[in-house]
N, C-alpha and C positions, 0 to 999 in steps of 0.2 A: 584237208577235210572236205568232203564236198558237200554241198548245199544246194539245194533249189530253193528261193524264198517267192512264195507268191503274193501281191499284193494289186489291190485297185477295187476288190470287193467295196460292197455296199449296199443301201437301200437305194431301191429307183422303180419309180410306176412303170407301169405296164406299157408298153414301147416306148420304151429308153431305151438306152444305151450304155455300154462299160465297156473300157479296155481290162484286161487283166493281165499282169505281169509276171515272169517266172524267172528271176535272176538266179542264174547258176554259177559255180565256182567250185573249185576241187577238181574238176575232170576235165576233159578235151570236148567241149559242149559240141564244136563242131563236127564233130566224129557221130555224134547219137541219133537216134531218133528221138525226138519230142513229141509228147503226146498230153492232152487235156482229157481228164477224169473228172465228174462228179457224183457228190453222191446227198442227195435230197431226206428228207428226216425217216426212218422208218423203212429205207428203201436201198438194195444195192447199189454199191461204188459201180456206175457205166462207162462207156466209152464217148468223150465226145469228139476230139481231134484230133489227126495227126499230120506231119508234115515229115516226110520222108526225105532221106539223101539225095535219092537217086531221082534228079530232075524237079528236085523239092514240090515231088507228088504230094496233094492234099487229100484228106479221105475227113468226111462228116458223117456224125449220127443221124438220121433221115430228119429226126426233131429239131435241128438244128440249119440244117442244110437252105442255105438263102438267105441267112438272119445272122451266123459268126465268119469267122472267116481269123485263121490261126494263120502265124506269120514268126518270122525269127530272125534275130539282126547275131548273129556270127562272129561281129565286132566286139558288139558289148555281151555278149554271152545272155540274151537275154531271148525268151519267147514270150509269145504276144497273144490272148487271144481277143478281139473284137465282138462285140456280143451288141447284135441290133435289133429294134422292134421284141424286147423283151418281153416275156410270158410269166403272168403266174408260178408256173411248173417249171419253169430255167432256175427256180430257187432252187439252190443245192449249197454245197462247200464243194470247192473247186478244185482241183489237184491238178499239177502237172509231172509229166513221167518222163524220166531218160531211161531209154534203151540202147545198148550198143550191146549183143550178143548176149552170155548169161548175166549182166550187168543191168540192176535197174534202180533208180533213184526214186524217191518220192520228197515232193514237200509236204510243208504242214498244212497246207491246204486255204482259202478264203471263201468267207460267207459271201453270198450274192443271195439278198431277197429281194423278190419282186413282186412289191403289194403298192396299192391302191390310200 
């Protein structure tokens, strides 16, 4: 059965900090692409990061870019994302995505609010 379970959301003022977690199982994690999703109240589900196979290329959403930084341990079948100098507007629910060709997983996703 495969699963992504994400966890490490929370409350945190405005530049802080969170790691957030995406533990996988059911599939060959290390075969996939990983990706981070959010999606903020009222607004569509976006794109915020991924970390590709090949030469484990990273790609960010411009909004983010300097501030997260996505990472994945292979071992534990886990991916990672780092989230720095948090914003307001970084508040979403957070998803992580497997892709490996017409193949794609989602989790249930964790709150990250960032208020004051």
């Amino acid at each position: 059965q495969v699963q992504l379970v994400e966890s490490g959301g929370g409350l945190v003022q405005p530049g802080g900090s969170l790691r957030l977690s995406c533990a996988a199982s059911g599939f060959n994690f290390s075969r996939f692409t990983m990706r981070w999703y959010r999606q903020a109240p009222g607004k569509e589900r976006e794109f915020v990061a991924d970390m590709l196979l090949i030469r484990g290329r990273r790609t960010y959403a411009d909004s983010v870019k300097g501030r997260f930084t996505i990472s994945r341990d292979n071992e534990k079948n886990i991916l990672y994302l780092d989230m720095n100098n948090l914003k307001v507007e970084d508040t979403a629910v957070y998803y992580c995505k497997a892709n490996y060709g017409s193949l794609n997983y989602w989790g249930q996703g964790t709150q990250v609010t960032v208020s004051s």
